[in-house]
VOBA-1610 file (N, C-alpha, C; in pm, whole numbers, padded with zeros to 5 digits, always signed):
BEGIN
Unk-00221+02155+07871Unk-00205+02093+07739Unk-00075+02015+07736Unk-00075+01888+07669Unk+00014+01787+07673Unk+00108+01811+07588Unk+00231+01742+07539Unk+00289+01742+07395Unk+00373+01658+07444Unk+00432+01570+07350Unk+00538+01481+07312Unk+00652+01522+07194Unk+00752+01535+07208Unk+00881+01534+07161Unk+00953+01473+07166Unk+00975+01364+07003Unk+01040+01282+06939Unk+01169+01335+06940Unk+01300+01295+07007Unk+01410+01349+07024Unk+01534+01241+07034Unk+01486+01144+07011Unk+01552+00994+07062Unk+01611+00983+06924Unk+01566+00995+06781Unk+01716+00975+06693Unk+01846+00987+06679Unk+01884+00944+06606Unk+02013+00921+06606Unk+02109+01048+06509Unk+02036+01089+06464Unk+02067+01235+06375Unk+02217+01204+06296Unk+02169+01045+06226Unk+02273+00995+06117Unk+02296+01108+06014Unk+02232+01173+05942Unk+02224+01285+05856Unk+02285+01421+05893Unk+02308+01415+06014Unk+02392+01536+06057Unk+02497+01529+06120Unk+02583+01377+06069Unk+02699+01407+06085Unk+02823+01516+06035Unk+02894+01550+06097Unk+02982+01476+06180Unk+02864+01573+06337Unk+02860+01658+06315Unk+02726+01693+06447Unk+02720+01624+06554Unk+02663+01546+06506Unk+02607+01412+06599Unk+02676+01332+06647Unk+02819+01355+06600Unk+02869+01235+06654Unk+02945+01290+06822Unk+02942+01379+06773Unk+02937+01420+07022Unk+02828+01443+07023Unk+02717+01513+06985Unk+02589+01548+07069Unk+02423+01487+06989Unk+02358+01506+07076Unk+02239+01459+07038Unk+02176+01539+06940Unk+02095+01505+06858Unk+02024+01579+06708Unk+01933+01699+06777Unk+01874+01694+06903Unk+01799+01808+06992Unk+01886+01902+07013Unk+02011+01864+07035Unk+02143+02016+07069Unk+02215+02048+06994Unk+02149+02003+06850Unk+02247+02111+06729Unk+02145+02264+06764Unk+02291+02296+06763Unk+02231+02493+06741Unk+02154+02539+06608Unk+02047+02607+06619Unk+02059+02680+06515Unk+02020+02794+06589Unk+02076+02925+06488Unk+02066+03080+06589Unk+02118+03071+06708Unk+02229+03000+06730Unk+02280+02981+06887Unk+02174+02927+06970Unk+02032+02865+06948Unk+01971+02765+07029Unk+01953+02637+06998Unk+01952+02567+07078Unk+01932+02394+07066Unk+01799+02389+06939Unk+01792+02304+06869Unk+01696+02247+06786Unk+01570+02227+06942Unk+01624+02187+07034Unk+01480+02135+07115Unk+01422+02316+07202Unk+01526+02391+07185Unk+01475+02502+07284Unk+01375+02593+07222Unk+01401+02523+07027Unk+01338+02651+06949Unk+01159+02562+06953Unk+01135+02433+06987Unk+01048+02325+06992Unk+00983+02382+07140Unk+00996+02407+07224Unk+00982+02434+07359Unk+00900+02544+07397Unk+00989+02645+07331Unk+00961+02807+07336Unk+00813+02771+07204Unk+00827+02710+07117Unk+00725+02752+07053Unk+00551+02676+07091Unk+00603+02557+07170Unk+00515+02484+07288Unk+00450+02569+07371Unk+00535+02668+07461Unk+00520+02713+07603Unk+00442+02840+07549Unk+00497+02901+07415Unk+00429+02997+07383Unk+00271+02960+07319Unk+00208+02845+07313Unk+00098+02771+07283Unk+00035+02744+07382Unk+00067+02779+07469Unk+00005+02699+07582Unk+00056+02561+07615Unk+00141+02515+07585Unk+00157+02405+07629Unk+00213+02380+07802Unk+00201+02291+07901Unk+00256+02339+07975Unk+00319+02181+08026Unk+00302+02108+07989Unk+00313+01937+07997Unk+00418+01888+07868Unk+00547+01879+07896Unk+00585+01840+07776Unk+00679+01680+07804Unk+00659+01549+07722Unk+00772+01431+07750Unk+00815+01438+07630Unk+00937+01410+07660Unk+01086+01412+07554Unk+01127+01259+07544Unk+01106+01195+07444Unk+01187+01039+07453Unk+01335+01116+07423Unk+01405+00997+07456Unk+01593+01006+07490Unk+01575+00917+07438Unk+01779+00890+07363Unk+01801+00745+07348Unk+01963+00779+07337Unk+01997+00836+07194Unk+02152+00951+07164Unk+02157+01038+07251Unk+02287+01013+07306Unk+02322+01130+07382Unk+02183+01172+07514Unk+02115+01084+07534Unk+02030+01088+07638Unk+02052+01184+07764Unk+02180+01161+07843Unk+02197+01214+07923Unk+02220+01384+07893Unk+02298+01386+07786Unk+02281+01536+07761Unk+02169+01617+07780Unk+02070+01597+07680Unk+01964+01591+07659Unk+01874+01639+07797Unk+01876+01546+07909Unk+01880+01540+08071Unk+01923+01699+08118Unk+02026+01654+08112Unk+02119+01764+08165Unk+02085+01919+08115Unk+02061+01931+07982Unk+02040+02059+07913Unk+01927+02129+07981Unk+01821+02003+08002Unk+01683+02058+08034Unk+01690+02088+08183Unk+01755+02008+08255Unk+01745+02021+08389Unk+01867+02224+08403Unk+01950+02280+08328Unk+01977+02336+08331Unk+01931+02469+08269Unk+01783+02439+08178Unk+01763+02550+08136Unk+01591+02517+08150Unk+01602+02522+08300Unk+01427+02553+08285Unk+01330+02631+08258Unk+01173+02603+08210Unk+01093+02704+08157Unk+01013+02697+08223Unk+01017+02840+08318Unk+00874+02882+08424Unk+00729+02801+08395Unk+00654+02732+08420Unk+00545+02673+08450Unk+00557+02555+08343Unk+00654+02461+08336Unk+00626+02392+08220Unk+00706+02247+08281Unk+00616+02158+08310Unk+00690+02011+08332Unk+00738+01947+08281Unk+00836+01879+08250Unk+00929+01777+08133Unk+00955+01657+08210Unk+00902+01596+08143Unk+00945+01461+08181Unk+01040+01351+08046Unk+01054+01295+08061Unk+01135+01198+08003Unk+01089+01039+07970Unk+01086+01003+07865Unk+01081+00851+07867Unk+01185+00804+07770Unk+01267+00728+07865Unk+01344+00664+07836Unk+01381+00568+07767Unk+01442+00581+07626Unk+01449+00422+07548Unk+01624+00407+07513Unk+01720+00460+07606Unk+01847+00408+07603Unk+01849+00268+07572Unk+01834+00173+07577Unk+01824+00043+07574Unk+01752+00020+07393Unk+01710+00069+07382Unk+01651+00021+07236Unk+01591+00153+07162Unk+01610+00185+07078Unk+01550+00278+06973Unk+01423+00253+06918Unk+01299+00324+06958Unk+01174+00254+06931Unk+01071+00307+06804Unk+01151+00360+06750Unk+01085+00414+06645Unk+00938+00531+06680Unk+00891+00586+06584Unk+00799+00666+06612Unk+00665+00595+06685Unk+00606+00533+06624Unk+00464+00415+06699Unk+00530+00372+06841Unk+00663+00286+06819Unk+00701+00233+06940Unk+00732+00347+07071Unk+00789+00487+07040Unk+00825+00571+07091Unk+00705+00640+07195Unk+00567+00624+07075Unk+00455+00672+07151Unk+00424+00555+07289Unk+00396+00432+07222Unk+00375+00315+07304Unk+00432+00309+07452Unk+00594+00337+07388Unk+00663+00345+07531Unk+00654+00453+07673Unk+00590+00543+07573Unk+00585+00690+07656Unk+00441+00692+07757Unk+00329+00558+07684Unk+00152+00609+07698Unk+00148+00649+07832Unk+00234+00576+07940Unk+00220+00561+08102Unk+00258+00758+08128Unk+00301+00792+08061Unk+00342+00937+08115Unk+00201+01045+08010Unk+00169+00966+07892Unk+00058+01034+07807Unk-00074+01024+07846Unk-00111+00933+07918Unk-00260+00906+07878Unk-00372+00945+08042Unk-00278+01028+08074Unk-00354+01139+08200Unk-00409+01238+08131Unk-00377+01278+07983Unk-00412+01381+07932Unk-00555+01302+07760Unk-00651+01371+07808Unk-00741+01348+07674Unk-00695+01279+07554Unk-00567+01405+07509Unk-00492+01432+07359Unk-00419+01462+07382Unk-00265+01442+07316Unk-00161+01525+07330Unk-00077+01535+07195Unk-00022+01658+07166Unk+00035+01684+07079Unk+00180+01606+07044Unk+00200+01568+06959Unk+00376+01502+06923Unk+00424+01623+06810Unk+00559+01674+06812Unk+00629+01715+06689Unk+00785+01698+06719Unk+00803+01650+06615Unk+00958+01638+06607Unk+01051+01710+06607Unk+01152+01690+06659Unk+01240+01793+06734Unk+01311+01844+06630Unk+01337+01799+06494Unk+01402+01895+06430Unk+01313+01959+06289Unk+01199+02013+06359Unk+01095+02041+06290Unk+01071+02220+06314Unk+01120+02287+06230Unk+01115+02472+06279Unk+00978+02486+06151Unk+00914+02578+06219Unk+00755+02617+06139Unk+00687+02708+06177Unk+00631+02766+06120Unk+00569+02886+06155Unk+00388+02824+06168Unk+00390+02727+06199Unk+00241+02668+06197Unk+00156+02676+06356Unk+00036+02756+06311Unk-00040+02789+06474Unk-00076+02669+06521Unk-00002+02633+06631Unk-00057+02573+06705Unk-00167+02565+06785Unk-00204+02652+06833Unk-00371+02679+06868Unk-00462+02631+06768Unk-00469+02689+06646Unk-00564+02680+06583Unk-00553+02533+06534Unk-00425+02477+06492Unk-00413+02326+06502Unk-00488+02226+06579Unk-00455+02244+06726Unk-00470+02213+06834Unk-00669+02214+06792Unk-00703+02290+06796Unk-00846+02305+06788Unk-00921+02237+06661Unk-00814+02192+06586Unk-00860+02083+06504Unk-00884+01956+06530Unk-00794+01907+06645Unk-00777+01775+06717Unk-00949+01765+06761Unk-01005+01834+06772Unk-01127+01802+06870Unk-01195+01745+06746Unk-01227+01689+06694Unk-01341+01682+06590Unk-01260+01497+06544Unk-01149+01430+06592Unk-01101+01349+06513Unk-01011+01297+06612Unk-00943+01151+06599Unk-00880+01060+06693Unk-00747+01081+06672Unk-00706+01095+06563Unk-00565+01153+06575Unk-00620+01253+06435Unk-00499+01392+06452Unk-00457+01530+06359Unk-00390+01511+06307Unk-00287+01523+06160Unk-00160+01523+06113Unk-00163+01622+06037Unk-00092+01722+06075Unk-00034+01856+05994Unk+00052+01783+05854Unk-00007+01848+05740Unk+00056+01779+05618Unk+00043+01916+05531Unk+00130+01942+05467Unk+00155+02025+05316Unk+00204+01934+05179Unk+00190+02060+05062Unk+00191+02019+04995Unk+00323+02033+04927Unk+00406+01984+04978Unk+00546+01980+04927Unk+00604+01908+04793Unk+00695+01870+04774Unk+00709+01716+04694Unk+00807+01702+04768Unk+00775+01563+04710Unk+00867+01429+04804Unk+00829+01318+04752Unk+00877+01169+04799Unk+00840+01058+04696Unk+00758+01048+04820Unk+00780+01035+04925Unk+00633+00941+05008Unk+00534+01048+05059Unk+00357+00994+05060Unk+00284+01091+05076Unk+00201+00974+05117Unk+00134+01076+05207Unk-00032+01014+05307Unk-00140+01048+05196Unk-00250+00992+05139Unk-00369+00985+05120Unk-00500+01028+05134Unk-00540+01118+05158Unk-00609+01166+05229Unk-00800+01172+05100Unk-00920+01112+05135Unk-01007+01160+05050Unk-01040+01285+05063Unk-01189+01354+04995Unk-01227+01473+04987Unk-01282+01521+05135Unk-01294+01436+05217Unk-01307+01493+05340Unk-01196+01510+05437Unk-01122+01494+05366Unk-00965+01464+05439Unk-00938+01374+05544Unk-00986+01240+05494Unk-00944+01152+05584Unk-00839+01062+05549Unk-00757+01036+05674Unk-00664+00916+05621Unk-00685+00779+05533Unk-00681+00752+05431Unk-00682+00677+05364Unk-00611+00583+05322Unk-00495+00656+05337Unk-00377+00534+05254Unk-00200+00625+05246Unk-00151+00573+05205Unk+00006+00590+05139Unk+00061+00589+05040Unk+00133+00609+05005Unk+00252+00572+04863Unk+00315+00621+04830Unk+00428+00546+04774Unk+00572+00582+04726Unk+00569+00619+04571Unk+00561+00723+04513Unk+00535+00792+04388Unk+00651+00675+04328Unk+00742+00712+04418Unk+00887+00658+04298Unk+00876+00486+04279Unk+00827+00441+04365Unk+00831+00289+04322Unk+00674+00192+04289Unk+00566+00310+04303Unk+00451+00317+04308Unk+00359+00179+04418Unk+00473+00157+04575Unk+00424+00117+04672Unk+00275+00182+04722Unk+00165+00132+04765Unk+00030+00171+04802Unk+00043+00086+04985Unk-00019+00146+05033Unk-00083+00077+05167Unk-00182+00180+05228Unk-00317+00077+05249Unk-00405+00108+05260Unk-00518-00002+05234Unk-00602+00013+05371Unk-00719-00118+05427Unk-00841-00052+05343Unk-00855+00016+05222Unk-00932+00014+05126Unk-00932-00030+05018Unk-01005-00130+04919Unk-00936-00149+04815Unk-00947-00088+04725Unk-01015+00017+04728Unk-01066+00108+04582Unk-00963+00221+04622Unk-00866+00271+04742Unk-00788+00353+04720Unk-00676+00218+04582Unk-00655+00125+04670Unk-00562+00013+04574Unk-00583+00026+04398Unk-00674+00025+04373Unk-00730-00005+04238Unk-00742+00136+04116Unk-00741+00303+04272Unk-00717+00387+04179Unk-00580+00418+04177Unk-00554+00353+04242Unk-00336+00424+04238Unk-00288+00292+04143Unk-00329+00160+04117Unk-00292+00092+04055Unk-00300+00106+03893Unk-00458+00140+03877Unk-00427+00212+03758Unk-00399+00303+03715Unk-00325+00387+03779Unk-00239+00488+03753Unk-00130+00488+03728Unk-00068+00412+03825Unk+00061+00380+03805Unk+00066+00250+03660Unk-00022+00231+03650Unk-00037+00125+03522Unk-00062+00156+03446Unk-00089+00309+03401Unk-00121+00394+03284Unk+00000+00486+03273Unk+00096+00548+03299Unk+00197+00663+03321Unk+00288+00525+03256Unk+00430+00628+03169Unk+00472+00596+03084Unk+00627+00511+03155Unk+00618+00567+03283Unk+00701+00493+03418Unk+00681+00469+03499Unk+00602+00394+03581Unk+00596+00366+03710Unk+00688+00384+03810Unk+00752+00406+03758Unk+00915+00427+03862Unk+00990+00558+03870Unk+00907+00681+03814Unk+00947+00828+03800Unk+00850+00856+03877Unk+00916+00967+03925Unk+00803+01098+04007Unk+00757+01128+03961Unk+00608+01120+04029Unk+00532+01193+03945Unk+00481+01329+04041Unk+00380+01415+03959Unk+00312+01530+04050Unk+00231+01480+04162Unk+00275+01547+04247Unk+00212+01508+04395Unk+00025+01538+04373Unk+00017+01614+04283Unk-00141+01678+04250Unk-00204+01589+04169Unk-00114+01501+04084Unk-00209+01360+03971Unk-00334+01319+03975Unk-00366+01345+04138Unk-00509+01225+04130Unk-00631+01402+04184Unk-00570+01508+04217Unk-00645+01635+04257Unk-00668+01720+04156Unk-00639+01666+04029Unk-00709+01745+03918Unk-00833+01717+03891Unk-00937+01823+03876Unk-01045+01844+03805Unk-01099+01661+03744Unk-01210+01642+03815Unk-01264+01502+03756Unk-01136+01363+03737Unk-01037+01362+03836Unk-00931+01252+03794Unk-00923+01159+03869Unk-01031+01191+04038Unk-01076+01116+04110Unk-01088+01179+04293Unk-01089+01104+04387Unk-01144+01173+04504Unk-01017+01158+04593Unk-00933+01155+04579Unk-00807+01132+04626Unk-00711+01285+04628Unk-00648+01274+04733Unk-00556+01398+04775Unk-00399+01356+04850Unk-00318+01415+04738Unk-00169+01379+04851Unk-00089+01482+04909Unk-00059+01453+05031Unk+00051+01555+05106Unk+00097+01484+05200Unk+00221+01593+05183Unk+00373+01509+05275Unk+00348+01526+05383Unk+00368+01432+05514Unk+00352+01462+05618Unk+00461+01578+05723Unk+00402+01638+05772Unk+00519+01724+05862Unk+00602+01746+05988Unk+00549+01602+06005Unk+00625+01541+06137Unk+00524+01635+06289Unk+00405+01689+06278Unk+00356+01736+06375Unk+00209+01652+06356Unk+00156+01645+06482Unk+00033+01550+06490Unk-00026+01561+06605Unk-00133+01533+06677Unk-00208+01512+06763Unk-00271+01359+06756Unk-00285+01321+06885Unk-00319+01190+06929Unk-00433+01192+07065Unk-00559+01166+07022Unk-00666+01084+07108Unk-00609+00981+07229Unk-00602+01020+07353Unk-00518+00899+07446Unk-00600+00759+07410Unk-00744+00757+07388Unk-00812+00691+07354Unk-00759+00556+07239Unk-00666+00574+07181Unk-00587+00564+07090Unk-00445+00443+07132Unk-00413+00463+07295Unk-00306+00409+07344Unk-00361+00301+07332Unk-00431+00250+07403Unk-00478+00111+07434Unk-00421+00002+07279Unk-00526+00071+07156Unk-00443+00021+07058Unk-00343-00050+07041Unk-00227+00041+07066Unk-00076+00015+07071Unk-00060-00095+07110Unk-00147-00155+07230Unk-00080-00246+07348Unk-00017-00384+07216Unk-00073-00384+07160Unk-00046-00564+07057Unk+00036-00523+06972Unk+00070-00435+06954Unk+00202-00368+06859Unk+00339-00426+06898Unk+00429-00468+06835Unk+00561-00476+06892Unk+00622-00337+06960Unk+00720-00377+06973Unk+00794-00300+07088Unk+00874-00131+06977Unk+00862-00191+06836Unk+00974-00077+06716Unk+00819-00093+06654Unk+00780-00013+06599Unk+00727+00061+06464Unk+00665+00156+06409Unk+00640+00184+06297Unk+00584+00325+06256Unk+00476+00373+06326Unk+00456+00517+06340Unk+00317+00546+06387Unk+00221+00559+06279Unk+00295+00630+06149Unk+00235+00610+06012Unk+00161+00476+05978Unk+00217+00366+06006Unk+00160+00214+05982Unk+00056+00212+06085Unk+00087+00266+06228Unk-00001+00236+06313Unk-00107+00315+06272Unk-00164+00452+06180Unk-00270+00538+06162Unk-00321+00461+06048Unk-00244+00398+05968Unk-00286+00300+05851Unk-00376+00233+05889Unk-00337+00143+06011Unk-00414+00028+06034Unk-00524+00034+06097Unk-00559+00125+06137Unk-00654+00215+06212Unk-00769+00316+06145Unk-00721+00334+06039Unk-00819+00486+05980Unk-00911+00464+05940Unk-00955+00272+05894Unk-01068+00241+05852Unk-01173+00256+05931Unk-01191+00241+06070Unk-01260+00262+06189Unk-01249+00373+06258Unk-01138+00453+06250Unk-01179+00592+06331Unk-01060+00674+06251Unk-01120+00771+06301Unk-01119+00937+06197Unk-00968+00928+06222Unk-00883+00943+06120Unk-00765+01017+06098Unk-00799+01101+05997Unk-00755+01266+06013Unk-00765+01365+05979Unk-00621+01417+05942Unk-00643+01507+05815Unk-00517+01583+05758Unk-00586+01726+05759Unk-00478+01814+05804Unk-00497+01916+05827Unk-00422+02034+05779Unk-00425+02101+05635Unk-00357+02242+05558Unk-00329+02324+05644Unk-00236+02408+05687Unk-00243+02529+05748Unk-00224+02593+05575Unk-00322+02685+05583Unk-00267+02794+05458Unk-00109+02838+05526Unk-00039+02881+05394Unk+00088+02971+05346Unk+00206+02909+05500Unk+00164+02768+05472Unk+00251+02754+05594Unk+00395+02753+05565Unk+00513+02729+05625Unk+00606+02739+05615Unk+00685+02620+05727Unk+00776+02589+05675Unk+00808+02424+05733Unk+00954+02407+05750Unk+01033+02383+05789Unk+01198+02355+05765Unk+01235+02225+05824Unk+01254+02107+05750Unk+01269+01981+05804Unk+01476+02005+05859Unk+01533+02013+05958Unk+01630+02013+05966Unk+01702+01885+05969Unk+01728+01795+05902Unk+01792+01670+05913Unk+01893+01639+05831Unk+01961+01723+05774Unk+02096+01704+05696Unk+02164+01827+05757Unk+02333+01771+05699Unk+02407+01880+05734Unk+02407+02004+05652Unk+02354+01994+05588Unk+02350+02100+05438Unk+02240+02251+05476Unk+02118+02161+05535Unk+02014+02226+05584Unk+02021+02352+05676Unk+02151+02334+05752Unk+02182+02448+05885Unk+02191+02549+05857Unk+02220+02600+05750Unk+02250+02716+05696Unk+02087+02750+05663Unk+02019+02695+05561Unk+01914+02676+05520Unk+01796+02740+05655Unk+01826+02629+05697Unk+01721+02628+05897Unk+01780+02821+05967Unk+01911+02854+05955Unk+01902+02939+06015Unk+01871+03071+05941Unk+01834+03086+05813Unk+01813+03170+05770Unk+01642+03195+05774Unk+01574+03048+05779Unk+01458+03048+05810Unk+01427+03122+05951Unk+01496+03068+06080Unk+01467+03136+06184Unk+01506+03271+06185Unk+01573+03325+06108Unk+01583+03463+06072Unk+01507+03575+06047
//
């Protein structure tokens, strides 16, 4: 089993942190953000894992080459030279991805108590997976009653994207009926009882990808979202959102959070 680990940011949000080491080798519980990503891989079965670099790259290198995990290959793709964003990150990596069917991506400063197996066994039925809850937040994926990718939007500024136009026309009049268009609203608005066929949740930075899927990429520039890239795509093949019940999630990307993150791994 494959996986990809997004590790190449710049971990602006966790300064001063970051400013000697890479956002993968902040500690929490005395382990790297990437060792607690690894261990919870290897304990999945994973046994194939590539790490993009970019910050602190060589560290990064170095850590892994010093703390190896019995049956588990790491490889590296390299974007020192340019920061490629999530879409671009995959793009750059496909030559080391696409020996494998599917492979899993989650972001390195992503701690969760979410089964990966049983995840994983969702991928089969759909071209790409995206683990999503129901958090709040201003930006959220779309999803209809079958849970397919549909669309986007920014609650707070009531931005839509999405290659349907009847998702367009029910978020438009919504946001054209509410007494602000420019306040948060409940992430649940459009999942009440008869209010329409629409579902929102935040994405959780974990996903599965169809190699089938790379080829795609090829006409993409060199930087952009993978989110835009599932956008542009979902009209023709299955993007899927996927609940874990009573899941539990810890986005670590501020400095505030560490305390937060280690009480979670607690």
């Amino acid at each position: 089993m494959k996986a990809m680990i997004f590790a190449a940011g710049l971990g602006t949000r966790l300064k001063p942190l970051t400013d000697t080491m890479p956002k993968a080798l902040v500690p929490i519980c005395g382990k790297p953000l990437l060792q607690h990503v690894l261990e919870k891989l290897v304990g999945s079965g994973f046994d194939d894992v590539v790490i993009n670099v970019h910050h602190f790259a060589d560290m990064i290198e170095d850590w892994v080459a010093r703390n190896p995990i019995d049956g588990l290959r790491v490889q590296f793709s390299d974007e020192r030279q340019e920061l490629l964003e999530t879409g671009g990150g995959v793009r750059h990596a496909s030559p080391l991805l696409d020996d494998a069917d599917r492979f899993l991506i989650h972001n390195v400063d992503i701690l969760s108590n979410v089964d990966l197996n049983a995840f994983w066994r969702e991928g089969e039925s759909a071209m790409a997976t995206l683990l999503v809850s129901e958090r709040d937040t201003q930006r959220y994926l779309v999803f209809d009653n079958e849970m397919r990718l549909v669309g986007w939007t920014n609650i707070k500024t009531g931005e839509v994207k999405s290659p349907f136009p009847q998702v367009h026309e029910a978020f438009d009049n919504h946001y054209t009926h509410v007494s602000n268009a420019y306040s948060i609203l409940s992430s649940r608005f459009l999942q009440e009882e008869g209010s329409g066929p629409y579902h929102l949740y935040a994405f959780a930075g974990i996903h599965q990808m169809n190699s089938e899927l790379l080829p795609l990429m090829q006409t993409w520039p060199d930087k952009f979202s993978i989110i835009d890239f599932y956008l542009s795509i979902c009209k023709h093949h299955k993007i899927k959102g996927y609940v874990q019940p009573e899941l539990r999630l810890m986005d670590v990307g501020k400095i505030d959070t560490i305390s937060q993150a280690e009480q979670f791994v607690s």
